[in-house]
N, C-alpha and C positions, 0 to 999 in steps of 0.2 A: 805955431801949431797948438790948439785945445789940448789939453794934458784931461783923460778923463779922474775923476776922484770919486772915489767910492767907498762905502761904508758899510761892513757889512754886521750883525747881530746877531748874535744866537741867545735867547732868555726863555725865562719861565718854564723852562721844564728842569732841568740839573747841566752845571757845567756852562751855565751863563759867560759870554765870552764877546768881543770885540773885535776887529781888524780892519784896516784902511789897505788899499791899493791907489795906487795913481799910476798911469800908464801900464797896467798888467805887472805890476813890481808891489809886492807886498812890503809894506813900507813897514809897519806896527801890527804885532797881534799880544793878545793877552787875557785871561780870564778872570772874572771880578773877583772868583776865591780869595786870588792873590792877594787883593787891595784889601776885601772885608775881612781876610783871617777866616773864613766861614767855607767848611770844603762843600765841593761842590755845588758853592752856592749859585742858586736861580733867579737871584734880584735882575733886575733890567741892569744892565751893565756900564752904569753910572762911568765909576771910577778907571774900568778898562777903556772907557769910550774918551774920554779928558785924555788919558795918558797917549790915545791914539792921534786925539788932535795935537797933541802938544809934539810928542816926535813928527809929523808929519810936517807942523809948520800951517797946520790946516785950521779953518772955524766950520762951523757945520755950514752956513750961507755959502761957502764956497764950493759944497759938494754938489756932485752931476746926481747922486742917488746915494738914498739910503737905503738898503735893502735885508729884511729880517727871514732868517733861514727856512722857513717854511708856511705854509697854509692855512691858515687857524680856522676858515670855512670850511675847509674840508674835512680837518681832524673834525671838528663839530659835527658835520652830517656823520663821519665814523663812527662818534660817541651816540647818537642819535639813534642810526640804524642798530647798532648793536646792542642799544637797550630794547628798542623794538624785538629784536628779532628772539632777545632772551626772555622778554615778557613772561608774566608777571616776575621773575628771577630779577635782582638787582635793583629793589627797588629803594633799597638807602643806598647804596651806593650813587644811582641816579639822584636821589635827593640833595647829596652831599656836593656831588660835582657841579650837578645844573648854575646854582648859583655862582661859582666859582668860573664858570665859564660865561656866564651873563655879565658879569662883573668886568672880568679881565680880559678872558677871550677872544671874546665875540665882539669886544669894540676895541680890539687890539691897538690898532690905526690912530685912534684917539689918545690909547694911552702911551703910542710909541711917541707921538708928537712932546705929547706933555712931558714927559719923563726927559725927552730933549730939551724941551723950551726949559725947565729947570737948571740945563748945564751952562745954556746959551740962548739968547733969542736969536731969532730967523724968521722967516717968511716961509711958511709952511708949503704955500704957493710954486714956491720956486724950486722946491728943491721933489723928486717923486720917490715915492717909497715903495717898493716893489717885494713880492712874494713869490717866489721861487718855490718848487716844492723840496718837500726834506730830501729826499733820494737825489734828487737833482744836484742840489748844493753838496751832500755826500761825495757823489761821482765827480763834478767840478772841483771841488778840494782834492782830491787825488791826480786828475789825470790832468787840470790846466797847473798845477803844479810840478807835476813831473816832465822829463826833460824830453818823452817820445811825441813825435808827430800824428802818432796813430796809436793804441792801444782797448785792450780788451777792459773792460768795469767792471769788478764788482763788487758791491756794497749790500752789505748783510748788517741786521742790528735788530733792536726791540721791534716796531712802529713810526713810519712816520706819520704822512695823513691816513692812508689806507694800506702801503708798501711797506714790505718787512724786508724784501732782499730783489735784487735789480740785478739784472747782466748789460748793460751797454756798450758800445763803440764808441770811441774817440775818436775825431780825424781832423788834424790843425784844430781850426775852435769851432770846431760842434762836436755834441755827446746826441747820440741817438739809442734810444731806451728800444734792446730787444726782448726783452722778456723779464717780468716781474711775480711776486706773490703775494700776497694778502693776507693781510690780517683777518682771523687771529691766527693762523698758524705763522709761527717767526723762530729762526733759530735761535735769537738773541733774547726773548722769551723763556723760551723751556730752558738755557743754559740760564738764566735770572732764576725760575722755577727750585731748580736745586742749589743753586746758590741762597736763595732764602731757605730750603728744607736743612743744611747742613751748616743751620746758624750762620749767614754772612747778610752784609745789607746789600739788596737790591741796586741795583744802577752804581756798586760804588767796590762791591766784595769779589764780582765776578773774579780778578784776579786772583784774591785769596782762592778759590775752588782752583783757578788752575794752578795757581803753586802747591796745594794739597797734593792734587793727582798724581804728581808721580811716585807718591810715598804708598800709592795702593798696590796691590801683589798682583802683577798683571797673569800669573799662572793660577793665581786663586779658583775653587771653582766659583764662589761665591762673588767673584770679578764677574768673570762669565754670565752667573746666573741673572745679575745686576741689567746686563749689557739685553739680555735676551727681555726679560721681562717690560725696560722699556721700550724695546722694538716690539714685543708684541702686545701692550697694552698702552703705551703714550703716543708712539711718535710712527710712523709709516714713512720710508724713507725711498722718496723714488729715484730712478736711475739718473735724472738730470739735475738731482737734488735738490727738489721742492721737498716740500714734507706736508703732512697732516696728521694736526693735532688733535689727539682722542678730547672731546672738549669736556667731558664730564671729568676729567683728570684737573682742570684749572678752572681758577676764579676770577681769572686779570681783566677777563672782558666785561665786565659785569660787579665785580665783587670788591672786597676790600683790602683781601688779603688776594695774594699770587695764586694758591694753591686749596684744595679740601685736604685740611693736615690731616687727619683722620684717616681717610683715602688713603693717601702716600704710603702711612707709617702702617694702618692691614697689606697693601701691597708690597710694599719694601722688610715688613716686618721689623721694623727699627722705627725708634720713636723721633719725630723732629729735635736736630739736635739744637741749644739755646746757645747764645754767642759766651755764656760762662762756662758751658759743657766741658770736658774732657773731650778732646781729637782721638774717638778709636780707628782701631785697624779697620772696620764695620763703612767709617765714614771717608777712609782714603780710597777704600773700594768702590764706591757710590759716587766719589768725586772721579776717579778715571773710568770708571762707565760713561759718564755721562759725558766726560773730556774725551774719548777715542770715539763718540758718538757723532762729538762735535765736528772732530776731524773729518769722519769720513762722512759728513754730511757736505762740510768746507772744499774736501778737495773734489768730491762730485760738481759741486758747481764751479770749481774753478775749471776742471774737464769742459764743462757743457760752455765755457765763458770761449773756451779754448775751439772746440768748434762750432759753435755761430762766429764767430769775428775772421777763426783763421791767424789770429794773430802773434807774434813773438814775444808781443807786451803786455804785461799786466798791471793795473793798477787797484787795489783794494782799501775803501773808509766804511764806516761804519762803525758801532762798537764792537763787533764782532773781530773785526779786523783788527785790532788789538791784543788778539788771544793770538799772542806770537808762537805759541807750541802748534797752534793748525797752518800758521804760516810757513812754519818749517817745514811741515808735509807736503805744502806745496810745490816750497823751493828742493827737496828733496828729491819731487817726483820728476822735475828737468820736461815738464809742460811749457814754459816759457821762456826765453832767454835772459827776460830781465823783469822784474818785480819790483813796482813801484807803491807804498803805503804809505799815505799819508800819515805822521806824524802826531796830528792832533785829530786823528779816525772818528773819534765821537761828536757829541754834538755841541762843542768845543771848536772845532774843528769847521762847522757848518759856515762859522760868520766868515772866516776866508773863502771856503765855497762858494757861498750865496753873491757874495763880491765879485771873484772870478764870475762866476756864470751870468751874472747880468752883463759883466764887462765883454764875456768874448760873444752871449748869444742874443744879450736883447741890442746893445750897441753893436754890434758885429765888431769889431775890432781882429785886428789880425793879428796871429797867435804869437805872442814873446813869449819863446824856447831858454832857458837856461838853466846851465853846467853846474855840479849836480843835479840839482834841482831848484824849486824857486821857494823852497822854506828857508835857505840860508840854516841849516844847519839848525832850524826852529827856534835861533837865538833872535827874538822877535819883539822880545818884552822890555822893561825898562835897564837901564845900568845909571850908574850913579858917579859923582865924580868927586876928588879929592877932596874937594871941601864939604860935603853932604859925608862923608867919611869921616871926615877929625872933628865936625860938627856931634857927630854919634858918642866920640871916642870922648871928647870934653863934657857932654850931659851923663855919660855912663861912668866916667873916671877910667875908663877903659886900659890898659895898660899895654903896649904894642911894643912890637920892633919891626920898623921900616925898611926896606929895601931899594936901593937903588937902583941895582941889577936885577932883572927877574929872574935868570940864571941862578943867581947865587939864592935867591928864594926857592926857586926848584929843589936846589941840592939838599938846604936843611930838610924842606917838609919831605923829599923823598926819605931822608934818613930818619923822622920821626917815624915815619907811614914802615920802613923797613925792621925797626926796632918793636913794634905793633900798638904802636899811638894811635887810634882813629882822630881824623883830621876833615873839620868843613870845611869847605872850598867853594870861594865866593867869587865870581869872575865875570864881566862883561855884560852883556845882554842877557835875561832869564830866561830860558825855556819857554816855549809856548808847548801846548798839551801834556800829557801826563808822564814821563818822562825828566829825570836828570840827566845833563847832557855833558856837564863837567863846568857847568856853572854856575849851578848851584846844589851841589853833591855833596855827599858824605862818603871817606874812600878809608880806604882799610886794607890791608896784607889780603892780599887772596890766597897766598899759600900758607896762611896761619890756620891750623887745621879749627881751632875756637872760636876764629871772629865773625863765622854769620852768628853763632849765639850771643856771642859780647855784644853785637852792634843792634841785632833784634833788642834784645831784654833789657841791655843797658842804655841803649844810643836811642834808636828807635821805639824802644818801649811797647815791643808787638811782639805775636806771637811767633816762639823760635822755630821755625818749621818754614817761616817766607823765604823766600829763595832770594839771593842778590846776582846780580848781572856783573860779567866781566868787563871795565874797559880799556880797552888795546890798540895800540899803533895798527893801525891800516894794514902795513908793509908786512907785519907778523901773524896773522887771523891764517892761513892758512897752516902755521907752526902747531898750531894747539887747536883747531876747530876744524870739522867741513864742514867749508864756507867758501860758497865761489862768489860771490860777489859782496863786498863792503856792505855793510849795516851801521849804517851813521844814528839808527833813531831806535835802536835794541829792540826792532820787531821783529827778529826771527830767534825762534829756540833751534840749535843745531846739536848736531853730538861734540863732545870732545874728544880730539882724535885718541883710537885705541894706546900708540906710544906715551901718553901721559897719565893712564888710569892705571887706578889700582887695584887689584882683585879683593871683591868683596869676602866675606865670611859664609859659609855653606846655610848657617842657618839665618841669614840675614832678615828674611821678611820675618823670622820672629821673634826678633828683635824690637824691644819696644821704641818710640819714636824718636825719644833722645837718645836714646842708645846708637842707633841708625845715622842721626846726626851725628856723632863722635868718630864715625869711621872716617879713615881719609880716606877718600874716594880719587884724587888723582892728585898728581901737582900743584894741583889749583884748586884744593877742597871747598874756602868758603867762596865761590863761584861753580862749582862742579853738582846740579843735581842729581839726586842719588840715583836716576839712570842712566846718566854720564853725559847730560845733555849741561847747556849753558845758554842765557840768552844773551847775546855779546853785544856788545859796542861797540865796534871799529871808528880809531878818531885818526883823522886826516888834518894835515900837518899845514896845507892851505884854510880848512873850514874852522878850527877851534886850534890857533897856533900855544897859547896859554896850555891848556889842558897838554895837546902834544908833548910839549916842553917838559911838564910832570912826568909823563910817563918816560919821557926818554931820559930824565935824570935817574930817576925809579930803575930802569934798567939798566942803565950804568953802573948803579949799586948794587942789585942784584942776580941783575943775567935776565930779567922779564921785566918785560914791556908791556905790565898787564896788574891792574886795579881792582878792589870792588869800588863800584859806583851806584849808589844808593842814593836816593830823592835826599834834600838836605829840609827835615819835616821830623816831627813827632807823628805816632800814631793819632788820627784823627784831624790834624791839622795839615794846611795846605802845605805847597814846597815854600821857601823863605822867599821877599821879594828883596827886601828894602837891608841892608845893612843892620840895623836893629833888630828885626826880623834875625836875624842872621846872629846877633849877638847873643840875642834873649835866648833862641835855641840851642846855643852854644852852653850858656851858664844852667841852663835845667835840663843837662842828658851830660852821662860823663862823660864827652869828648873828651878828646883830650891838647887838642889843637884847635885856634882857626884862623882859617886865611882871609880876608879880605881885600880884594884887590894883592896891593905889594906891603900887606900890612897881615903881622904874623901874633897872635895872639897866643899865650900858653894859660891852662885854666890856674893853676895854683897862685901863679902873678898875680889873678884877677880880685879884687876888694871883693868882699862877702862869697867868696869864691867858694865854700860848702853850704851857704844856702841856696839849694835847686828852688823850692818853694817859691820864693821872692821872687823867681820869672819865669813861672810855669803859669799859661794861660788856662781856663777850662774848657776844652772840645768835647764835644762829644766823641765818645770813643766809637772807629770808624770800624 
């Protein structure tokens, strides 16, 4: 019986990324970041695409399709018509792109061949390369990945060719597209919009705004006044949650920058803030305006998703669907029974989409269903094997202590992790999309009331005010969260149950920001944000046996079953791939541990161990 093989690409915009299927079974996925050390780099995806042949066993000659995430003819007529239609407006902008899209673009085909025949020759002939559109490959990444027969879509994000957010149906393998909206109005736009006004970068900070937002004063009136201003001068938000954007408010279609900062700062009366600014009380208000905006824009069309379809299921990709605080509002409101999101939601995420959806809609193929789901846990990318390890360990001088037992490794690093060592943790297959899963993390005391600032400032090397996520045995998520159903991939923010928090101070909001941090807010402070929410990780003891294992030695020692887990990355720099990767950022951040594989490292052991400099790359700062 034909095994089909497919390939699918996501490039050239941000989050460049790769992945193979063969018979509806995601065999490899990966992001080139990983390989170039370049975050969110957009190169054609060289190095993720090699590493996919090489797990798979596959050469390119041997594939049925190679298929790249979206439409490049169409985005082009968008870009087209949208300068038309802003005439004479944008005309360096249009200057600046045209060429860039004649070049690269517009003979995309040409340059997808080439950039292949560079890894390997093939017969161009033989093999078809097919264009799916962006929303397509979005909704396909969620819903042929998820475990339902049937399920409601929806995909919300910047742009793709002309679609900024989609509601469709799933049913076995077809997606049928019931209602769409267009660009320029797009949620995942005007949420970028103030992510660039409140000093963060575009397509990369979103996050940073939503971890700001809860430190704003939701009683404030100046919260309030925020929230009304842009309802009635940017954003018009209709009942089935489309919206319309005031267009003389933005530049994105047309311009260079996102936004007329000018505009903004007489409207908001606050001056754009620059990514070296001080974080005022001014900008935590401004960030949860625009995040409780977001929400009730998100759960309106998860509503309207809910009835077109009639459905119990939901699956949601896109960038948007990453903003795990609106996801919670969803899973809050008990619209669906079970909520399914893609893991790698962005466009990242698209090259398994793009794969799937040729496989179940242009092949027809019938639909393979599997238990959880069919990211495997998102552990998708490479791992490395004993001898690629003491290969490392003899070029670096490295200094280790080996384990036989993974048990008996458990117990030390629980009791380093319990005494308030922070510890990297290096383990099996890496992570595909943006996300640490416990494989390659950086974990820490969550009931140490100082280790999100230790691990921001000192570890991380970012600003102290990012929130870190809990992760916890499966069996236990109801002990400390409401949470009714498992979170394998930390996309949902829920609360922490009322019996584990602690009463704040009366005059709390004004309190300055570190000040604020310093409180302990529950049991679990450096996981607890200071509204009592958390975004958790539930780890399952079949999906990620390793990591389990940590934490049930972890509570052995302590009485909890429960971690910070943090991406294992400097600020500005991708998550770690390779072992080295893994060392280097071990010796320039004070860790204080790390694990590789059944190999335990301690920093002071290490040669030149107080020179950080000697393996500190230079990123740009993210």
């Amino acid at each position: 019986m034909m095994k089909r093989k497919i390939l699918g690409i996501s490039a050239f915009y941000h989050d460049s990324a790769a992945a193979i299927i063969v018979d509806g079974e995601i065999i490899a996925a990966a992001q080139e970041e990983r390989f170039t050390r370049k975050k969110h780099c957009a190169d054609f995806p060289s190095n993720a695409i090699r590493y996919c042949l090489e797990e798979s066993g596959l050469s390119l000659k041997e594939l049925d399709a190679i298929v790249f995430y979206d439409k490049p003819f169409l985005k082009f007529e968008r870009l087209l018509e949208t300068y038309y239609a802003f005439a004479p407006k944008g005309l360096l902008s249009f200057l600046k792109a045209i060429p860039v899209w004649l070049d690269e673009k517009l003979f995309l085909k040409n340059k997808i061949f080439k950039e292949l025949q560079a890894i390997e020759s093939f017969n161009k002939r033989e093999i078809q390369l097919l264009f799916p559109e962006h929303h397509l490959s979005h909704a396909a990444s969620a819903f042929f990945a998820s475990p339902f027969k049937q399920a409601a879509i929806l995909t919300i994000d910047g742009v793709g060719e002309w679609t900024t957010a989609s509601i469709s149906i799933g049913k076995e393998n077809s997606i049928t597209f019931l209602k769409e909206m267009h660009f320029p109005h797009s949620v995942g736009l005007l949420y970028s919009s103030f992510t660039y006004f409140l000093g963060f970068k575009v397509n990369s900070g979103e996050y940073k705004l939503m971890g700001l937002a809860p430190y704003g004063n939701p009683q404030s009136e100046q919260t309030h006044s925020f929230i009304n201003i842009i309802k009635e001068k940017i954003v018009h938000i209709k009942d089935d949650g489309s919206i319309w954007l005031n267009p003389s408010y933005f530049s994105y279609a047309t311009g260079l920058k996102m936004i007329p900062t000018k505009k903004w700062e007489q409207l908001f009366n606050i001056s754009i803030r620059k990514d070296t600014d001080e974080i005022l009380q001014t900008h935590c208000n401004l960030a949860l305006a625009i995040q409780s905006i977001t929400e009730e824009i998100v759960l309106r069309m998860a509503k309207n998703a809910h009835e077109l379809s009639n459905s119990d299921n939901l699956c949601l990709a896109g960038g948007v669907a990453l903003n795990c605080v609106a996801n919670g509002k969803i899973l809050e409101q008990n619209l669906f029974k079970n909520i399914y999101i893609q893991p790698a939601a962005g466009d990242a995420g698209g090259a398994i989409g793009a794969a799937l959806a040729v496989y179940y809609l242009y092949y027809n193929e019938e639909r393979v269903l599997q238990t959880p789901d069919a990211m495997q846990g998102a552990y998708l990318g490479p791992h490395f094997s004993d001898k690629e390890i003491m290969i490392m360990n003899k070029k670096n001088k490295a200094v280790y202590h080996s384990f036989h037992r993974f048990e008996d490794l458990c117990e030390q690093v629980a009791e380093k992790i319990h005494s308030g060592n922070v510890v990297g943790w290096f383990q099996g297959r890496m992570e595909f999309g943006p996300r640490a899963l416990g494989n390659r993390s950086i974990l820490g005391n969550a009931s140490d009331n100082k280790m999100q600032q230790k691990i921001n400032l000192k570890i991380k090397k970012r600003e102290g005010f990012r929130p870190f996520a809990p992760a916890i045995v499966e069996e236990d998520m109801k002990e400390y969260f409401n949470l009714n159903q498992p979170s394998p991939y930390m996309l949902f923010v829920v609360p922490v149950n009322e019996d584990k928090r602690n009463s704040l101070p009366n005059d709390y909001y004004q309190l300055s920001l570190k000040n604020r941090l310093n409180c302990k807010r529950s049991e679990i402070p450096a996981v607890t944000h200071i509204d009592y929410s958390a975004r958790v990780q539930t780890v399952n003891k079949e999906i990620n046996p390793h990591f389990y294992q940590l934490l049930q030695s972890y509570k052995k020692l302590s009485g909890k079953g429960i971690l910070i887990n943090t991406s294992f990355n400097l600020r500005g720099e991708p998550i770690v791939c390779t072992p080295f990767d893994a060392y280097r950022c071990f010796m320039s951040t004070d860790m204080d541990y790390l694990v590789i594989e059944n190999y335990l490292y301690k920093k002071e052991e290490q040669p030149d161990y107080k020179n950080q400099e000697k393996w500190q790359l230079n990123f740009e700062k993210d």
